[in-house]
C-alpha positions as CSV (number, residue, x, y, z in Angstrom):
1,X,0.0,0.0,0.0
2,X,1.4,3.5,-0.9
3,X,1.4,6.1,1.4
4,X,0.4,10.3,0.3
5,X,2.0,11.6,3.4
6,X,3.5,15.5,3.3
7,X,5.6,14.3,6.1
8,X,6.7,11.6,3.9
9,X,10.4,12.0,3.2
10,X,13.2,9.7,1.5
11,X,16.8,9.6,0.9
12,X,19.8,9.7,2.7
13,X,20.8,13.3,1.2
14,X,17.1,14.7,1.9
15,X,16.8,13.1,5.5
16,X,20.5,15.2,6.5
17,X,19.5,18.1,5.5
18,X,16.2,17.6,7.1
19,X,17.9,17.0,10.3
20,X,20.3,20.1,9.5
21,X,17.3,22.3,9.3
22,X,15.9,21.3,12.7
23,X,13.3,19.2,11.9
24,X,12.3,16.6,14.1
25,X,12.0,13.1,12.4
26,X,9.2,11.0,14.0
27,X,9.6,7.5,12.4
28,X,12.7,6.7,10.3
29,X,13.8,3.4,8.3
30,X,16.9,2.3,6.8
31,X,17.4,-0.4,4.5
32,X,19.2,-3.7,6.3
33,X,22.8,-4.2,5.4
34,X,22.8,-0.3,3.2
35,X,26.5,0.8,3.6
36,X,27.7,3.6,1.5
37,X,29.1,6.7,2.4
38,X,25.9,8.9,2.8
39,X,24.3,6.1,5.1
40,X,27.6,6.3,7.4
41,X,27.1,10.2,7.1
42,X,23.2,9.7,7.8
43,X,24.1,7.3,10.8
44,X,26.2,9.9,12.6
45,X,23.9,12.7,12.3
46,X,21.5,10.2,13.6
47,X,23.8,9.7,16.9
48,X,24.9,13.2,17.0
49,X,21.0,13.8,17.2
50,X,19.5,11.1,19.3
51,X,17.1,10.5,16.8
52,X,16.1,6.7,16.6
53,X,15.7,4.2,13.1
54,X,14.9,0.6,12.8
55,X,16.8,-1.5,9.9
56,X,13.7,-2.9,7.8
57,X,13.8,-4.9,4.5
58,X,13.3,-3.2,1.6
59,X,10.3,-4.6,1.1
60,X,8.9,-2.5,3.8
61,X,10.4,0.8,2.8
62,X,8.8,-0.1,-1.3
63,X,5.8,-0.6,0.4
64,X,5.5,2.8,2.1
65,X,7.0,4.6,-1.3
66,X,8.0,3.7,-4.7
67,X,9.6,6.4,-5.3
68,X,13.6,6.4,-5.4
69,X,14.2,6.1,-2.0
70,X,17.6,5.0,-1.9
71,X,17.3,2.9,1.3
72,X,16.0,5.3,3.7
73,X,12.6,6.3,4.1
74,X,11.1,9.0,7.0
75,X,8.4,10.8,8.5
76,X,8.7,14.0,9.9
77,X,6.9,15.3,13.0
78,X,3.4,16.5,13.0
79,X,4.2,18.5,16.3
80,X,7.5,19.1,18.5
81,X,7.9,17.0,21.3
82,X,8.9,18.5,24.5
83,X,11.4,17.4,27.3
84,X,10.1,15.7,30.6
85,X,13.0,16.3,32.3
86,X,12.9,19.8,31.8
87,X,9.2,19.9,32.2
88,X,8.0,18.5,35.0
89,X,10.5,20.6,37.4
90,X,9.1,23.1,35.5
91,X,5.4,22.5,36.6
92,X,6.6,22.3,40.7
93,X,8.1,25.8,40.0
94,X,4.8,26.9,38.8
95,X,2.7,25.4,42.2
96,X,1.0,22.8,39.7
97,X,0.1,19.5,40.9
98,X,1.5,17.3,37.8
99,X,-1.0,15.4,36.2
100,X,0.7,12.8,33.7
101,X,-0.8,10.3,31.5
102,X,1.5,7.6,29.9
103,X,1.0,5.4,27.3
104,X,3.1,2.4,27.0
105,X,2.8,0.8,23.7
106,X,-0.7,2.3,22.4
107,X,0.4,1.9,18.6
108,X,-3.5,3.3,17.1
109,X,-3.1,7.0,15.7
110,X,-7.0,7.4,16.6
111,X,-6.8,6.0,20.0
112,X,-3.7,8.2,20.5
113,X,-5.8,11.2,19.2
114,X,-8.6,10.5,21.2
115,X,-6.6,10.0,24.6
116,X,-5.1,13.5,23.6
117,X,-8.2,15.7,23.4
118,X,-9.3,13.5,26.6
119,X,-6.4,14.9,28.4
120,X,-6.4,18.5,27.1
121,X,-10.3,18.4,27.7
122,X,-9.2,17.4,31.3
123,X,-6.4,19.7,31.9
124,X,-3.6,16.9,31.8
125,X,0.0,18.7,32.4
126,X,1.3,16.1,29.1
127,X,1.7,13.2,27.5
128,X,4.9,10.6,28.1
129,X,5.3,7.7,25.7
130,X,8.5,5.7,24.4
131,X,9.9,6.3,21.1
132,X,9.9,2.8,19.7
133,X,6.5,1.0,20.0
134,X,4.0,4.0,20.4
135,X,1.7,5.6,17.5
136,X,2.8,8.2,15.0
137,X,1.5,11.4,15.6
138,X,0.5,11.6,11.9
139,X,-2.7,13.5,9.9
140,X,-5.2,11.3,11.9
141,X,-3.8,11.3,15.1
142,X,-4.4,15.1,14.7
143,X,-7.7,14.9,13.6
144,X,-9.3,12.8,16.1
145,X,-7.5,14.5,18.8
146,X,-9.6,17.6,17.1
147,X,-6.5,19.8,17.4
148,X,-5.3,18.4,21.7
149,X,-2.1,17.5,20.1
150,X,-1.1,20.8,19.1
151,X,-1.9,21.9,22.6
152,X,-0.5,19.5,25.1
153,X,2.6,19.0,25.9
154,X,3.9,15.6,23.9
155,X,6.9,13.7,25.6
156,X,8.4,11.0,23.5
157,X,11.9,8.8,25.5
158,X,13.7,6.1,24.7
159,X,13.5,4.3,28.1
160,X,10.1,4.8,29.3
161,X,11.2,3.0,32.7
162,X,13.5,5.4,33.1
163,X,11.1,8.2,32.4
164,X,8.1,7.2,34.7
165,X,11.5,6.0,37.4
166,X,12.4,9.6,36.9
167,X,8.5,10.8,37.5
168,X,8.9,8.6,40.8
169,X,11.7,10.4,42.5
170,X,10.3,13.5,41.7
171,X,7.6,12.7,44.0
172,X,4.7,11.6,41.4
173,X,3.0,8.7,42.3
174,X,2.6,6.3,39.7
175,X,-0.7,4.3,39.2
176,X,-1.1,1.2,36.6
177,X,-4.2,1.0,34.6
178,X,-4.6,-3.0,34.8
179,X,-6.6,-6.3,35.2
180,X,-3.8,-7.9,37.3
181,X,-5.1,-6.5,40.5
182,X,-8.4,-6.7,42.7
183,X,-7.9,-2.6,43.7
184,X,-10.5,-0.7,41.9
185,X,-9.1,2.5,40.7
186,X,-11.3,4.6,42.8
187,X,-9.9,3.5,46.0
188,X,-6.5,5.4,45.2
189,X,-5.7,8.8,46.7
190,X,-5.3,10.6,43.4
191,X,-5.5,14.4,44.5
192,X,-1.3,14.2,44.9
193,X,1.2,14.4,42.1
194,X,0.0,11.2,39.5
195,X,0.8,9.7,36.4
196,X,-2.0,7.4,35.0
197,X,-0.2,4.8,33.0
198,X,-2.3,3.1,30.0
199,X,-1.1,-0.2,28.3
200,X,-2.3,-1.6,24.9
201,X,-5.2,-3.4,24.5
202,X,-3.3,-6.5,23.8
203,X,-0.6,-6.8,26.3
204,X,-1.6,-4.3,28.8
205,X,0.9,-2.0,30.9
206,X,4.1,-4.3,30.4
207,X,5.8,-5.7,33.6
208,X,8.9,-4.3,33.9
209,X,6.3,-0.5,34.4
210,X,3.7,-2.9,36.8
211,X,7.1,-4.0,38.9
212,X,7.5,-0.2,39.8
213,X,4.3,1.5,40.4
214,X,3.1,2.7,43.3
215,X,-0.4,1.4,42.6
216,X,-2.3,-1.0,40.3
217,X,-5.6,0.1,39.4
218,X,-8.6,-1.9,37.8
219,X,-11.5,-0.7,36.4
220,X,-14.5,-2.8,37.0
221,X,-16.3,-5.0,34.6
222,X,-19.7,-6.4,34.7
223,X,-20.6,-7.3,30.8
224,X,-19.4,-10.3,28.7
225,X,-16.8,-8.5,27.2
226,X,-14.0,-8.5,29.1
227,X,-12.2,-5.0,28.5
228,X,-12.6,-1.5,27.7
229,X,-11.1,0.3,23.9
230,X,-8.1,2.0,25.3
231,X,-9.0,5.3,24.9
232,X,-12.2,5.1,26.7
233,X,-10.3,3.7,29.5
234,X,-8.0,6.5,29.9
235,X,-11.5,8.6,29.8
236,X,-12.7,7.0,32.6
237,X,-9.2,6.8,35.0
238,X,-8.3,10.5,33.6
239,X,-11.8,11.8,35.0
240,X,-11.3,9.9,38.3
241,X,-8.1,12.1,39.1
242,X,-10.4,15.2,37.7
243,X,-13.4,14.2,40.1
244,X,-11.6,13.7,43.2
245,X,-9.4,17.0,42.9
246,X,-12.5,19.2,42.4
247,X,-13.6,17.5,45.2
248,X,-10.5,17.8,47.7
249,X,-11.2,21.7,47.4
């Protein structure tokens, strides 16, 4: 399948000066076993940059464009992604009481888009997801998040234990949206510093994250069906944090 994408860019000579110019790349792909002399000048701007690539087949990168692509193939960001770690000290300095919402591993653009304009609706501080393993932030994305994504604060690490360890020790309690537990989310004290963490609707928050929160949360079922579509699970623990700090005033 061919993608139209604006964002859509290709070639290794393209890509630097892309990077050159500032522009932040969201997805990149290089061709396994490519070695030339742009790649190697590619791959340095790359570390120089801390900008992440998977090696793919060239079958993937034809399918995205059959253009002459020349081995690499990217996507350039729909929004700029801010810095937790200069953020969230930022927030104490400004008396807030940081609101986080992670997602670890939600890969749909329009479940993405519509936890967004959940959490902008809701006066979330920002977003924190992992680079690898987490939804582009493309056209649709956009759209369903009906504009949230140009609003709120978007945090993209490589290490998102790192991240949500770092969220920890700055005093931000961190709560696990899961079915591996018997504590209803309500139950938790959720007027202090939090970061609600959201898995995919596969594989859930992964373990290493569940090993290290401060609470695992579960949102009740009663139906047949056993879960809830992501997004609408975020609604509900986002709006839970909302509830019980309108009501702690």
């Amino acid at each position: 399948m061919k993608l139209k994408n604006p964002n859509l860019i290709y070639g290794s000579r393209v890509v630097i000066e892309a990077i050159d110019a500032g522009k932040e790349i969201d997805k990149l792909f290089i061709q396994k076993g490519l070695s030339n002399e742009l790649v190697s000048e590619l791959r340095t701007k790359l570390r120089e940059n801390n900008i992440p690539y998977q090696l793919v087949p060239v079958e993937k990168l034809n399918r995205i464009t059959r253009k002459n692509h020349q081995g690499v193939v990217g996507f350039l960001s729909e929004i700029s992604y801010q810095d937790i770690y200069n953020l969230v000290p930022m927030l104490f300095e400004q008396g807030k009481n940081p609101f986080i919402v992670v997602l670890d591993g939600v890969t749909d653009v329009r479940n993405m888009g519509a936890i967004a304009r959940t959490c902008e609706c809701a006066g979330v501080n920002a977003i924190l997801m992992p680079i690898k393993g987490s939804a582009q932030i493309n056209a649709d994305a956009i759209k369903t998040s009906a504009g949230a994504l140009h609003k709120i604060p978007v945090c993209r690490v490589p290490s998102l234990k790192s991240a949500v360890k770092y969220l920890q020790e700055c005093g931000i309690q961190l709560v696990a949206s899961t079915e591996k537990t018997s504590n209803l989310y309500y139950n938790i004290d959720l007027t202090t510093p939090s970061a609600i963490i959201m898995g995919s609707e596969e594989d859930g928050v992964s373990n290493d994250i569940l090993r290290i929160v401060d609470h695992h949360a579960k949102i009740p079922m009663t139906g047949k069906i056993g879960s809830l579509n992501v997004s609408v699970s975020a609604g509900v623990m986002i709006y839970e944090v909302v509830k019980q700090r309108i009501l702690s005033k």
